[in-house]
N, C-alpha and C positions, 0 to 999 in steps of 0.2 A: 225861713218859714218853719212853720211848726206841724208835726202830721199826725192824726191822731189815728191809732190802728189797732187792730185786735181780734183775734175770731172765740167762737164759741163754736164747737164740733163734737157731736154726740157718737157713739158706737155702743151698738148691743152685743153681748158674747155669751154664750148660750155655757161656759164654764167660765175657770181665770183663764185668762189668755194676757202670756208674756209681750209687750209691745215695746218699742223705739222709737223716740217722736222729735224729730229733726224742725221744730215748728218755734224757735226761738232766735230772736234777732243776733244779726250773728256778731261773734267778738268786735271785727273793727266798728264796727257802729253802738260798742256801748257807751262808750265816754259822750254820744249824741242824746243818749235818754234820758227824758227831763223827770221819767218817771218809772222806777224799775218793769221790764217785762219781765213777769214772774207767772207762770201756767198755775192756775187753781184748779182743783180735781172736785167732781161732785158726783158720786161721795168723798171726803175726803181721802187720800190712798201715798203711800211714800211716791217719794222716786231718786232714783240715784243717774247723778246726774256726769258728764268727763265730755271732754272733748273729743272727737274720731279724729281718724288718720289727717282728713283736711282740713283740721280746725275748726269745723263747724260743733253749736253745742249741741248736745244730744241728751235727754231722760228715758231711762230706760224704768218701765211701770210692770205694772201685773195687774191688768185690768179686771176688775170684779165679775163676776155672774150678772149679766141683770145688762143694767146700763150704766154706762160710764161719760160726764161731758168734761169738759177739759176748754179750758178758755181765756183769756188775758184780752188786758186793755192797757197801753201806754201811750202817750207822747212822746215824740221824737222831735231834735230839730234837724232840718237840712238844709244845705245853701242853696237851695229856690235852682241851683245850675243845671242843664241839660245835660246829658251823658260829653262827654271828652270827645271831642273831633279830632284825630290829627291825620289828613293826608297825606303827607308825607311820612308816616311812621314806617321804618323798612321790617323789611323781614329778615328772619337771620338764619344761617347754613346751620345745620344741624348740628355741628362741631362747635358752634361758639354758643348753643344753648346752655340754663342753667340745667342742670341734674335733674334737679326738682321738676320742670318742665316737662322735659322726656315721657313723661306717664301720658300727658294731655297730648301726644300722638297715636297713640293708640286706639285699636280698636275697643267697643267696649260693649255690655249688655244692650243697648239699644244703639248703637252707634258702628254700625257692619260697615268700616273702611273697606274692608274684601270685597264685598258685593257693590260697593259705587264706585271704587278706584278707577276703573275704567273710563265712566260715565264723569266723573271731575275733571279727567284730563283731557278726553276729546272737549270739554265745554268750556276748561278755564286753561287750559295747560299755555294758550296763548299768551292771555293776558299778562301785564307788569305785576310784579309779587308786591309783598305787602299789603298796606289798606287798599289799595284799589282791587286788591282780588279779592280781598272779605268783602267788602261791598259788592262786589260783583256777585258773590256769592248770597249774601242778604236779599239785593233785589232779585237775583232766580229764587230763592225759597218761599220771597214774598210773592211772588206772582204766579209761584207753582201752586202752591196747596190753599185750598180755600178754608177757613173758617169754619168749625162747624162742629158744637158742644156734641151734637148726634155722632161724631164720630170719634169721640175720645175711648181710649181704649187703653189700661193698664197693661197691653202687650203688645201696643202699637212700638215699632222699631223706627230707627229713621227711614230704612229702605221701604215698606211698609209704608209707611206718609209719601214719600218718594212717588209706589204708587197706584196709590192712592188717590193722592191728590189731593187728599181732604184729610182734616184732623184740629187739633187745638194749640195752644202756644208750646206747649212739651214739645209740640212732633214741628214747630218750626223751629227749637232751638236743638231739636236733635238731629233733624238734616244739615242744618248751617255746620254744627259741631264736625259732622261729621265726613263734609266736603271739605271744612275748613282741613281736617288733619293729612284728609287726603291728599290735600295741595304742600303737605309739610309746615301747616300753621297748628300748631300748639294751641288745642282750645277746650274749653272746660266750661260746664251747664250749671245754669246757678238757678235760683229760686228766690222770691219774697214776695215781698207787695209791692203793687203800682197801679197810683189813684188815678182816676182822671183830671191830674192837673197840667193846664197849658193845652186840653184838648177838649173838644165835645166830650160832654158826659155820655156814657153808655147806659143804657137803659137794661141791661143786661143785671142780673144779681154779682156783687161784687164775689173777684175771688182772688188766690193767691196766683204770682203769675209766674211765666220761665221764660228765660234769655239767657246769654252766652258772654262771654269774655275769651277775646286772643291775645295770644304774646308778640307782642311789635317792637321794635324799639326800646330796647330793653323795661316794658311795663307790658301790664294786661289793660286793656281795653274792653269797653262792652259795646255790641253789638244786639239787637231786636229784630230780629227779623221777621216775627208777625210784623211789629209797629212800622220798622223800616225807617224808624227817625230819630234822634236824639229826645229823652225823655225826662220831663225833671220828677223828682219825688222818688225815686226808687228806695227802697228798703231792703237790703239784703239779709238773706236765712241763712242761706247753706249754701257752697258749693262744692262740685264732685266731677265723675267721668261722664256720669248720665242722670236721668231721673233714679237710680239704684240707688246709687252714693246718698241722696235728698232727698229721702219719700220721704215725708210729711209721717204718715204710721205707717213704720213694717210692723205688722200683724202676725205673729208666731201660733197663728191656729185659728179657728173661725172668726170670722167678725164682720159683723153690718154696718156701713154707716145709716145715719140714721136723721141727720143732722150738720149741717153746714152752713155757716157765715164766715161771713170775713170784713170788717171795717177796714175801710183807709179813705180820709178825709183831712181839707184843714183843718187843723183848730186855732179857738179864736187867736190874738194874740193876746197875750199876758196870761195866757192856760197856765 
């Protein structure tokens, strides 16, 4: 299938204000674009652009006085498949992880192992390891926290949604992350788009979305645990330890938004 996506995101800065904008499709999915994702700046404005510590791509800007929008449109293709099921995918002793892994056990800015540790073990500490406990863990997070744009919060932590109870997709893939590590699964918060294909449309204004990836069987796997199902169409941006590693803009000094869209739809075929 083919997906056609792209935001347009205004911000006002009352001086320049240095920015970071984590907001491009990420390396493995470029040999998929039929059409380059490339950020246009209005007003026009440089940007120097490198990849971070986890490969994601990153521009780093100097946004003007005034207002600044920033926006992209491409096609992408993807094979129409659901996220990867494998139940049986085991989990593995900490001594036979890769190196590289080891970081995605940790605690992290949003992601307080210290403060659930307790609470993951009396609830999963029974259960068979591997995928059956990240699912076990997906359906607690799905059933825990309700939905609810009124309670999105850029200092919302996973303990904090925990409880709560309530919050937005960040804070169901920040508790999942954060149960998961606590159980000794290696897991890492990602970020992109995901349209409503293969499901009711949501009458909601479309936005960019967050979900999680663990290490099983020697691969990372994705998990949703707003969704709670295997999903087709994802588009990946970035991923990191938490929403820190991923913000879409770090803002180094005042800034409004002012302005928000986000496309992700089919497009026709022969786009």
């Amino acid at each position: 299938m083919l997906i056609h996506a792209g935001y347009e995101i205004s911000y006002g800065c009352p001086q320049p204000t240095p920015m970071i904008l984590t907001l491009s499709v990420h390396p493995s999915r470029i040999n998929d674009l039929v059409n380059p994702d490339r950020v246009m700046f209005d007003p026009p404005i440089p940007a120097n652009t490198y990849h971070d510590s986890f490969g994601n791509f990153c521009h780093v800007i100097s946004a003007p006085a005034g207002g600044l929008t920033m926006r992209t449109e491409f096609v992408i293709r993807d094979s129409g498949l659901p996220d990867a099921v494998a139940p049986d995918a085991p989990q593995h002793a900490l001594g036979d992880l890769p190196v590289d892994v080891l970081l995605f056990l940790l605690g992290s800015r949003y992601c307080e192992t210290d403060r659930l540790s307790a609470f993951a073990w009396s609830q999963f500490g029974h259960l068979p390891k591997g995928w059956p406990l990240v699912q076990a863990i997906c359906d607690f997070v799905h059933g825990h926290i309700v939905f609810n744009y009124a309670h999105a919060s850029p200092l919302k932590t996973a303990f904090d949604a925990y409880t709560s109870r309530q919050g937005v997709c960040r804070d169901f893939a920040h508790l999942a992350v954060t149960l998961c590590r606590c159980m000794n699964i290696p897991a890492r918060y990602c970020t992109g788009y995901l349209g409503d294909f293969g499901v009711p449309a949501d009458p909601a204004p479309m936005d960019f979305s967050a979900w999680f990836e663990v290490y099983l069987g020697g691969r990372w796997y994705t998990f949703d645990a707003r969704h709670n199902k295997p999903r087709i169409g994802r588009i990946l941006m970035a991923r990191g330890r938490d929403a820190t590693d991923v913000a879409l803009v770090t803002s180094f000094g005042p800034s409004t938004l002012t302005s928000f869209k986000v496309i992700t739809d089919e497009a026709p075929a022969g786009t």
